[in-house]
TIKE-35564 format. One record per residue (C-alpha): residue number from 1; residue in three letters; y, x, z. Coordinates in Angstrom, 2 decimals. Last residue first. Layout:
N
R     k     r        py        px        pz
R   NUM   ALA         Y         X         Z
...
This chain:
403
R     k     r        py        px        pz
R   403   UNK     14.19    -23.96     18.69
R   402   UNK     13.61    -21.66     15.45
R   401   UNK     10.74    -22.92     13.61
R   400   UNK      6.98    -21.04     13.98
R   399   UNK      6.48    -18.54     11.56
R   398   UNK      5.42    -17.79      7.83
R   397   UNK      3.99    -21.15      7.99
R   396   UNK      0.74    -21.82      5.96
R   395   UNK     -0.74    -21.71      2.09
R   394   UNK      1.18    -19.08      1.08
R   393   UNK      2.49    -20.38     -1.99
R   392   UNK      3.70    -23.50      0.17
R   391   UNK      4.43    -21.49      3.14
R   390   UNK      6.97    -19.14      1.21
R   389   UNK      8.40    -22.14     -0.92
R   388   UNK      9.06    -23.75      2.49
R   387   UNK     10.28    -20.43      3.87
R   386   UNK     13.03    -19.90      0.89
R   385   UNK     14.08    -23.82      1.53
R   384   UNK     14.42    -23.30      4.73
R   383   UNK     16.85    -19.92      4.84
R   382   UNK     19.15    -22.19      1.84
R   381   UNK     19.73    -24.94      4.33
R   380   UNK     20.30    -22.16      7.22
R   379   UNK     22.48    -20.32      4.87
R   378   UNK     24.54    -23.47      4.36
R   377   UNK     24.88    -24.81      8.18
R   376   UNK     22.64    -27.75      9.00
R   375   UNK     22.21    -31.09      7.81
R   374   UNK     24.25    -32.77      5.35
R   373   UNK     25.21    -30.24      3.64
R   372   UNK     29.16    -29.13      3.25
R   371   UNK     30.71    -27.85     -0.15
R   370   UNK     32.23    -31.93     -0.87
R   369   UNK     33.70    -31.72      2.49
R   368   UNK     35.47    -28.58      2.05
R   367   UNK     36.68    -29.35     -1.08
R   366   UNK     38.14    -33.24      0.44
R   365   UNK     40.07    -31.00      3.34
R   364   UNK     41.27    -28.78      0.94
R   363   UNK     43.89    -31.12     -0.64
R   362   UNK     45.49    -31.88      2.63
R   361   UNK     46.24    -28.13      2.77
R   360   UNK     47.41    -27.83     -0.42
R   359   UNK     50.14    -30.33     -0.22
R   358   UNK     50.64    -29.04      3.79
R   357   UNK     51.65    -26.02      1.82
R   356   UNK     53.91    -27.41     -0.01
R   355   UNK     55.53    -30.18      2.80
R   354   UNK     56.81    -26.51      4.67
R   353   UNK     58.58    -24.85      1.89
R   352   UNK     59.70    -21.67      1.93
R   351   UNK     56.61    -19.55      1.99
R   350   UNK     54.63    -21.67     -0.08
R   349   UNK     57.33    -22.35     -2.68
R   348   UNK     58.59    -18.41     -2.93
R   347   UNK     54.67    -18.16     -3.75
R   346   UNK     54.76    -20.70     -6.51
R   345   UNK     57.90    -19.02     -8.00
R   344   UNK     56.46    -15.37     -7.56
R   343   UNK     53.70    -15.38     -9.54
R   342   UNK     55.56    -16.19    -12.61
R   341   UNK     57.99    -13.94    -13.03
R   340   UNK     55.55    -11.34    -11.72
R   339   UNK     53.26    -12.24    -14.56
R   338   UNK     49.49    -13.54    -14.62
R   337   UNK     50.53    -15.71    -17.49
R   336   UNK     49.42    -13.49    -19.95
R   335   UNK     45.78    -13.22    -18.47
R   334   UNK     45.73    -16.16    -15.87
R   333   UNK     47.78    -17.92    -13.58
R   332   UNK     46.35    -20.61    -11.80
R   331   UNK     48.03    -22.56     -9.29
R   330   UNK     45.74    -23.71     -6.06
R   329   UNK     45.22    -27.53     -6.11
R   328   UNK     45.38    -28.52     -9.83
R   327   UNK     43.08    -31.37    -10.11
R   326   UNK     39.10    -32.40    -10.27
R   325   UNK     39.34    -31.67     -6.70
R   324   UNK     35.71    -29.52     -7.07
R   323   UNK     37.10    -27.50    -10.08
R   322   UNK     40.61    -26.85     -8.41
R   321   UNK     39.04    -25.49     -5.18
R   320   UNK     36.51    -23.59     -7.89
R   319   UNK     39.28    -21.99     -9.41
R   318   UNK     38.73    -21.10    -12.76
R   317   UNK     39.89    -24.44    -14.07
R   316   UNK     39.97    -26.67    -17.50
R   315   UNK     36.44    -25.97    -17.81
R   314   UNK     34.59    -25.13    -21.35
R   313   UNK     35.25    -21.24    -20.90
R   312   UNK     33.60    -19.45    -24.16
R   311   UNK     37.22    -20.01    -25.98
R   310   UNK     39.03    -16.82    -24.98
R   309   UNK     36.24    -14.30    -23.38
R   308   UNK     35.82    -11.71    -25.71
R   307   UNK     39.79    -11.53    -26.20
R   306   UNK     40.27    -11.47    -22.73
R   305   UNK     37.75     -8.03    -22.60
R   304   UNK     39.45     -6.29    -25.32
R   303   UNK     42.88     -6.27    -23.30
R   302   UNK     41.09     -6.18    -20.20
R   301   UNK     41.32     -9.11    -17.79
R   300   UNK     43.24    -10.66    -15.68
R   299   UNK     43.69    -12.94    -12.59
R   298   UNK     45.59    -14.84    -10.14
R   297   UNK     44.75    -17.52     -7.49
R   296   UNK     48.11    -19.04     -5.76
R   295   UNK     47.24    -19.66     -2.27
R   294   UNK     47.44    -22.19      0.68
R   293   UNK     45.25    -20.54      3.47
R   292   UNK     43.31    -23.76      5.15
R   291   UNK     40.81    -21.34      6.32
R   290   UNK     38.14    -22.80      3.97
R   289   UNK     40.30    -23.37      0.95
R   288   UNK     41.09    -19.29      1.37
R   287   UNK     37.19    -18.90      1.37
R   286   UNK     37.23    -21.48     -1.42
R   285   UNK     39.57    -19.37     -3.49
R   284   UNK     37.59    -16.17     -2.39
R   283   UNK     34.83    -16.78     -4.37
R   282   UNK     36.45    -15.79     -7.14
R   281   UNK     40.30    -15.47     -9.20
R   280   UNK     42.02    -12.74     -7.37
R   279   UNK     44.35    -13.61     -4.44
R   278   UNK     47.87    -13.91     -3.72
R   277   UNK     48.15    -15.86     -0.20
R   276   UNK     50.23    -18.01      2.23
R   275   UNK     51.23    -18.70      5.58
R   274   UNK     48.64    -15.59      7.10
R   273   UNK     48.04    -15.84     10.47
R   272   UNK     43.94    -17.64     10.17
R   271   UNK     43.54    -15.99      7.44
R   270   UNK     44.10    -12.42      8.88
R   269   UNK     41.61    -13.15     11.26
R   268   UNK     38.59    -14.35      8.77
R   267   UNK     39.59    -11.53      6.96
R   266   UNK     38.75     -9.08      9.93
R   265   UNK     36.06    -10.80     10.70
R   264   UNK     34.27    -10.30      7.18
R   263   UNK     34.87     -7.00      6.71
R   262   UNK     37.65     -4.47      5.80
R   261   UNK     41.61     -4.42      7.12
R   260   UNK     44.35     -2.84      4.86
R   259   UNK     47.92     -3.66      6.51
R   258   UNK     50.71     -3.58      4.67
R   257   UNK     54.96     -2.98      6.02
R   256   UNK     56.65     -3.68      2.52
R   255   UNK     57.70     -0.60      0.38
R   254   UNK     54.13      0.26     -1.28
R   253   UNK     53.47      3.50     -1.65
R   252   UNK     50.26      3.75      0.26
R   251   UNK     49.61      0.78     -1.63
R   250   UNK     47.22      2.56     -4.52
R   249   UNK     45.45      4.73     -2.23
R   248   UNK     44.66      2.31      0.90
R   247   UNK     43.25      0.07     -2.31
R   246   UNK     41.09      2.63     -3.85
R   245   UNK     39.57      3.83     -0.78
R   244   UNK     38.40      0.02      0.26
R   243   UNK     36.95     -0.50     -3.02
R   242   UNK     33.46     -0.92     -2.84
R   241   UNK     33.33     -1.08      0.99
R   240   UNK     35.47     -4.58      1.35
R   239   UNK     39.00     -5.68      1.20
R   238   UNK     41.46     -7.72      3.57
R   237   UNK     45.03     -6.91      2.48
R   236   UNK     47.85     -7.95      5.06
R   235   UNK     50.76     -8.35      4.16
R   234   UNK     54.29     -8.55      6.15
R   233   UNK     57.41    -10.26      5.00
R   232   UNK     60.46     -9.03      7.30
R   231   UNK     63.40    -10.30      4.96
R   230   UNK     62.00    -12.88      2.63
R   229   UNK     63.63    -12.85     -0.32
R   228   UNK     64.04     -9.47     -0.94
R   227   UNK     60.57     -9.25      0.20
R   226   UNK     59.41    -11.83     -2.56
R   225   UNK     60.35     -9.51     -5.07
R   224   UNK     58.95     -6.86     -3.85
R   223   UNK     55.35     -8.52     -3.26
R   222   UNK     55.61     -9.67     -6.99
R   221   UNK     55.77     -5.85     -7.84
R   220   UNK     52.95     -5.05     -5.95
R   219   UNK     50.82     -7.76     -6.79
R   218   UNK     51.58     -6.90    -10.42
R   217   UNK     50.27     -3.28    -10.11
R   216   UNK     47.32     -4.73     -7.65
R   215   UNK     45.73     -6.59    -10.44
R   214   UNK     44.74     -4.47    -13.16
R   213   UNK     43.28     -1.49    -11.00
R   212   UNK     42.23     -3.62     -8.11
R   211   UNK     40.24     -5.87    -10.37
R   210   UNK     38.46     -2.95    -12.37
R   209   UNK     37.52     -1.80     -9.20
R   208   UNK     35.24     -4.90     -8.15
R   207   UNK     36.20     -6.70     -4.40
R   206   UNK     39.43     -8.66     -6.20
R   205   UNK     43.25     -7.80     -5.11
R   204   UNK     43.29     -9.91     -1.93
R   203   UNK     47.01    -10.13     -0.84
R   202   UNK     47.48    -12.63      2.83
R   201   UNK     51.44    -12.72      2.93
R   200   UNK     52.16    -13.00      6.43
R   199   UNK     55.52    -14.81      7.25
R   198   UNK     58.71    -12.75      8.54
R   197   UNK     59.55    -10.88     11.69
R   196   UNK     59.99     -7.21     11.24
R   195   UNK     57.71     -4.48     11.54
R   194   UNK     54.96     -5.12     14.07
R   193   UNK     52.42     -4.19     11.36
R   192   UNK     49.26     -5.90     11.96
R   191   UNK     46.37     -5.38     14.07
R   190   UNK     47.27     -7.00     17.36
R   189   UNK     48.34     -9.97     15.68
R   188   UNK     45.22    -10.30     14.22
R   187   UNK     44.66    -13.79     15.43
R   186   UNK     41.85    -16.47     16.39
R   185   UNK     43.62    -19.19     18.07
R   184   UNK     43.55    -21.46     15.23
R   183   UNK     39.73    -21.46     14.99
R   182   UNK     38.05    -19.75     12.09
R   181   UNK     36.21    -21.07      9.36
R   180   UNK     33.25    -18.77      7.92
R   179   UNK     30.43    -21.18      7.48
R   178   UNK     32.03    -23.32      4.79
R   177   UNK     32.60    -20.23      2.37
R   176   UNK     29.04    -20.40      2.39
R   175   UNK     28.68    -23.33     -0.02
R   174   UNK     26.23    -25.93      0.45
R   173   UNK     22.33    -25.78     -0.01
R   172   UNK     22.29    -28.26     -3.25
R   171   UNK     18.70    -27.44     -4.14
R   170   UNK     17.18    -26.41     -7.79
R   169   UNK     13.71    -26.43     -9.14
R   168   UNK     13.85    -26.05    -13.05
R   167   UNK     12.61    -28.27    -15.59
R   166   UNK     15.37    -27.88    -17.90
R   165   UNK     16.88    -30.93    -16.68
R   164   UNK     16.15    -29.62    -13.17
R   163   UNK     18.78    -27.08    -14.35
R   162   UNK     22.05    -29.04    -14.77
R   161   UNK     20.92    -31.77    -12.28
R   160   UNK     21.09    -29.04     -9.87
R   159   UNK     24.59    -28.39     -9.82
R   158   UNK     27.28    -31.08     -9.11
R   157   UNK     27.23    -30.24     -5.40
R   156   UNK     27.95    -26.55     -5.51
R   155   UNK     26.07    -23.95     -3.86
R   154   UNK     23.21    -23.96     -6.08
R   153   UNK     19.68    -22.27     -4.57
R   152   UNK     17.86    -22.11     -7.42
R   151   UNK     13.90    -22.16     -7.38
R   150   UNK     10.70    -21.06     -9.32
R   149   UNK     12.72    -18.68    -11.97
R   148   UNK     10.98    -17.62    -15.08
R   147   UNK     11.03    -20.17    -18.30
R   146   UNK     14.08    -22.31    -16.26
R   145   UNK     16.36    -19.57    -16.53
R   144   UNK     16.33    -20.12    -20.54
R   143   UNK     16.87    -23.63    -20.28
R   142   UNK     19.90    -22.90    -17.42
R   141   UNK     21.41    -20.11    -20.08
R   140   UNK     21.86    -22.58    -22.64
R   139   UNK     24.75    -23.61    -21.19
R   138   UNK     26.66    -20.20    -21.67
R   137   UNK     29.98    -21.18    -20.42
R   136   UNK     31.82    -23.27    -17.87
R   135   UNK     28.90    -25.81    -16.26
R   134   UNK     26.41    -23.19    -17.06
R   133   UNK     27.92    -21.54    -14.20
R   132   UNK     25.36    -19.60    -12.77
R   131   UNK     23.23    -20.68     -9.81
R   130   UNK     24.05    -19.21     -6.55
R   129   UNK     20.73    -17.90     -5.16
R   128   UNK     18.09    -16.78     -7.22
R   127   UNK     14.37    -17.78     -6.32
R   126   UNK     11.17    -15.61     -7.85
R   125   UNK      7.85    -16.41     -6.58
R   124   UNK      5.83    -13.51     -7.19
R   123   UNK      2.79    -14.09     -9.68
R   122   UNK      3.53    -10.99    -11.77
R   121   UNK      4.41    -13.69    -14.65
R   120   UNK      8.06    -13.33    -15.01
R   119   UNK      9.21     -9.74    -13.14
R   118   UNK     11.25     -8.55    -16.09
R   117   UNK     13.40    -12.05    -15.97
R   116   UNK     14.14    -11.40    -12.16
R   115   UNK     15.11     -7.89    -12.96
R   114   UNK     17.26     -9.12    -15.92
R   113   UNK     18.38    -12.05    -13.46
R   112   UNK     20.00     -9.83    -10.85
R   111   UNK     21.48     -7.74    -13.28
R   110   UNK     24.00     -9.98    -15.40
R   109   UNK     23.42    -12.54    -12.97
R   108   UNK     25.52    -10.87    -10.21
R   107   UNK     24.69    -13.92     -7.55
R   106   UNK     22.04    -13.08     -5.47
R   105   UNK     18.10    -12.90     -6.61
R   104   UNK     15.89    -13.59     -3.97
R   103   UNK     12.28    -12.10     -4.46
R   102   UNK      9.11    -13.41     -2.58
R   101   UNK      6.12    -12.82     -1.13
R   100   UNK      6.90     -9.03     -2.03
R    99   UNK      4.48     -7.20     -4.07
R    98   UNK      5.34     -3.32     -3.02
R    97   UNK      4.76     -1.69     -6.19
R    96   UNK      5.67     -4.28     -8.26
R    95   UNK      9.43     -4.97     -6.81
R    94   UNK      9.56     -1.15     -6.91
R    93   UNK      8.99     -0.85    -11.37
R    92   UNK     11.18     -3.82    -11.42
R    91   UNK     13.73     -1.92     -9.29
R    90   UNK     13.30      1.13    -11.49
R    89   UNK     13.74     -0.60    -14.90
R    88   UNK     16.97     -2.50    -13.51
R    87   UNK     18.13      0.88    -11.99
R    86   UNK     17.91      2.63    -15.15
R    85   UNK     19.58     -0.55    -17.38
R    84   UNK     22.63     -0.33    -14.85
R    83   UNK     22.78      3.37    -15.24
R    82   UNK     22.92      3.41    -19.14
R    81   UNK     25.09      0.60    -19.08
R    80   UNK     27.84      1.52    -16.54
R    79   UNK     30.51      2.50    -19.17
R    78   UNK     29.92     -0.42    -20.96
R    77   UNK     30.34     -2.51    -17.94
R    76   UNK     34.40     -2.96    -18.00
R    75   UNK     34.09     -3.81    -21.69
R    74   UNK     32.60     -7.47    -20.92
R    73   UNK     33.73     -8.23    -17.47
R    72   UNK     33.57     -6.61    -14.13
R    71   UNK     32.33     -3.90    -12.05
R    70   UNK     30.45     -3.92     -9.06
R    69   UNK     26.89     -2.97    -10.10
R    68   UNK     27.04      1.00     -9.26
R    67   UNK     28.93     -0.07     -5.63
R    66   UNK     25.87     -1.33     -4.51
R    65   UNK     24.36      1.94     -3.66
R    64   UNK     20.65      2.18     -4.27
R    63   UNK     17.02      1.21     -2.24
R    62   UNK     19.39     -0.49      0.36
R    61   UNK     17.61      0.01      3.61
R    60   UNK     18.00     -3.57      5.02
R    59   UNK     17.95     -4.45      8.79
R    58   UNK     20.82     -7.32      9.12
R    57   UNK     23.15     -4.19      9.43
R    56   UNK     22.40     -3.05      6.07
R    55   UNK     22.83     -6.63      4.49
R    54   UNK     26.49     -6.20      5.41
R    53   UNK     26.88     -2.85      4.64
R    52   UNK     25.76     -3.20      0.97
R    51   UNK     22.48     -4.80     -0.84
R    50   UNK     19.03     -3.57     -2.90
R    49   UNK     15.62     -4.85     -1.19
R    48   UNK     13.29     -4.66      1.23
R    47   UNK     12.94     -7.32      3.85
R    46   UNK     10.43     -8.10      6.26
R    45   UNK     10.03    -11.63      8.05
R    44   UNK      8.75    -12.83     11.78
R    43   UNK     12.25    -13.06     13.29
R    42   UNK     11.19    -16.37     14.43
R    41   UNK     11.32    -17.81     11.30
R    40   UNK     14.27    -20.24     10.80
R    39   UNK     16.29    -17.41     13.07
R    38   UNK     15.34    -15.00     11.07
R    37   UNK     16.06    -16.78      7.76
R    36   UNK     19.43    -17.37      8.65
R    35   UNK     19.98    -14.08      9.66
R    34   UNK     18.67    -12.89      6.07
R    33   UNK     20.92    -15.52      4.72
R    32   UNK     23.85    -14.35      6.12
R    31   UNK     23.62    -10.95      4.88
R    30   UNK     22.50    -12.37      1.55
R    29   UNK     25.62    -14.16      1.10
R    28   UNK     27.56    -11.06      2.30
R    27   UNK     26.11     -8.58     -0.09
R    26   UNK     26.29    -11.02     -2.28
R    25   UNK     30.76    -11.15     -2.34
R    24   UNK     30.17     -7.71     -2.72
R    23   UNK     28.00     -7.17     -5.33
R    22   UNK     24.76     -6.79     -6.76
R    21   UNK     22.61     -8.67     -4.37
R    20   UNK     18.82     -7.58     -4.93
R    19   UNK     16.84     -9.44     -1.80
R    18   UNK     12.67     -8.76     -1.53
R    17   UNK     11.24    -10.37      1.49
R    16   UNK      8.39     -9.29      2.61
R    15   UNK      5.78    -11.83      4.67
R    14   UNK      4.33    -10.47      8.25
R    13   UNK      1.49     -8.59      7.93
R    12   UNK      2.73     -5.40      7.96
R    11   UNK      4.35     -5.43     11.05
R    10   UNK      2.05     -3.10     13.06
R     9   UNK      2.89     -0.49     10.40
R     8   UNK      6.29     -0.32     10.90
R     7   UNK      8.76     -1.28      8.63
R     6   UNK     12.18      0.90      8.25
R     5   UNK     11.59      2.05      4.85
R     4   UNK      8.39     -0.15      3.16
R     3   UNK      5.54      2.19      2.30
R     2   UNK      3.28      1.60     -0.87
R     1   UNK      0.00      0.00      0.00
């Protein structure tokens, strides 16, 4: 039997779990859901897999750095092909080795489903949590999907009749930005400039490279403008491992006090100060919707890349807060709109005016319920659905139920 890192021998006949999150934004799903899953099972799992800090300190020894599968968009990956196509080989090539009982796919699909694709017909149940959005572009994906995945685990309510069409297993579990509320007397007062007086300007340049580079240039210059306006405006830039250096780099410079925190309570903190936020285009925007944040989402592509991309999107959105209201919650403003000139006017309305923000605010409220299960936190819904396809291909319970 090929050795697990970090499992002793004893354990060996509990059931391995195999996670691959690609990103980020994963790393953090995952995370969650392996604690989930302990708790379902009694702590009576293994896991091997590929993930970041977060799924590190749930137990995982990451079998490659996630920060090789963080980058974005069509020409942004180029670059990365070669590598990305080595470690898709050699995962497959592990995933066999060690026969898991199961393997999670998170998010990325670009790599997460090549390995799960590669894997068809070794007999391993393969489930991949957050189903793509066929719902925006690349429909046929979900008939294609349907040939070697056993289950998706769809965060969004309007999902799974999009695949089970196709044939394919796939269970509302509710969206994780749900779990992460905080209450209103969690701060990070003590961890912000104490330079000046004004409202906290929550910046979140994107968790892939190729974000921070195009985005943070424009951030910074609508920042300035809004300083002048706003005598004593702080920020505060939550971030994450992948680009963490890159970030304290490029706003050393910066002219407004800013404050660079990294993990998940640390944004969950700054959210619950900040009046208002500039954030990229992602999961984030429900995060934000979450922590009743109002923001303005922005985003941008490259040059080559936009072009790529212009008519594939079939949704009037990107932001899934706007998606979900069926409305314009959170302003938008993409590619050649993503301007100064133009970020600042909805953010000089946030900041100044009381009745906008509540606007969003109110707005949120009907996301958030429509992104809750009925029973049951999201990772845990997603954690029993994982051990239920684990004890039906296994013919018993993994482990007894969590009291």
């Amino acid at each position: 039997m090929t050795a697990i890192p970090g499992v002793a021998e004893e354990e060996r006949e509990d059931p391995l779990v195999f996670l691959i999150a690609g990103e980020p934004s994963g790393d953090l799903l995952a995370a969650r859901l392996m604690a989930a899953m302990k708790a379902e099972s009694g702590n009576r799992l293994r896991f091997a897999g590929i993930g970041g800090e977060q799924m590190t300190a749930q137990g995982l020894k990451s079998l490659f750095p996630i920060h090789e599968f963080a980058v974005m968009g069509f020409v942004e990956v180029l670059p990365h092909l070669f590598k990305i196509i080595m470690r898709i080989r050699q995962t497959v090539a592990i995933v066999k080795s060690l026969r898991p009982d199961v393997v999670i796919t998170i998010d990325s699909p670009s790599f997460t489903l090549e390995v799960a694709q590669r894997l068809k017909g070794e007999g391993i149940p393969l489930v991949h949590y957050v189903a793509p959005q066929v719902w925006a572009w690349k429909a046929g994906r979900a008939k294609r999907m349907a040939r070697y995945l056993d289950l998706i685990l769809a965060l969004l309510p309007f999902e799974p009749p999009l695949f089970e069409k196709n044939g394919l297993k796939t269970r509302f579990v509710g969206h994780p930005a749900v779990e992460l509320a905080v209450s209103d007397e969690q701060r990070l007062a003590d961890r912000l400039p104490k330079t000046g007086e004004g409202p906290l300007l929550a910046v979140l340049p994107g968790s892939r490279k190729g974000e921070v580079r195009k985005l943070l240039p424009v951030f910074e210059a609508t920042v300035a403008v809004l300083a002048e306006r706003h005598p004593g405006l702080r920020v505060v830039i939550p971030t994450v491992e992948t680009v963490e250096a890159e970030v304290r780099q490029r706003t050393a410079s910066w002219t407004v006090p800013v404050e660079v925190v990294r993990g998940a309570e640390a944004k969950q903190k700054a959210f619950a100060e900040a009046q208002a936020a500039l954030a990229a285009s992602g999961t984030v925007a429900l995060e934000l919707a979450v922590a009743s944040v109002p923001a303005v989402i922005a985003y941008r592509l490259s040059g080559i890349g936009a072009f790529l991309s212009a008519g594939l999107l079939t949704v009037p959105y990107v932001s899934l807060v706007n998606l979900i209201a069926e409305r314009l919650v959170q302003p938008e403003l993409l590619q050649g709109n993503c301007t100064v000139e133009k970020l600042v006017e909805p953010l000089e309305s946030l900041l100044s005016d009381p009745q906008a923000r509540q606007t969003q605010r109110s707005a949120y409220l009907e996301v958030v319920r429509a992104l809750t299960p009925a029973e049951g936190s999201p990772s845990r819904c997603a954690a029993r659905e994982v051990l239920d396809l684990l004890s039906e291909r296994r013919g018993k319970n993994p482990a007894p139920a969590a009291p």
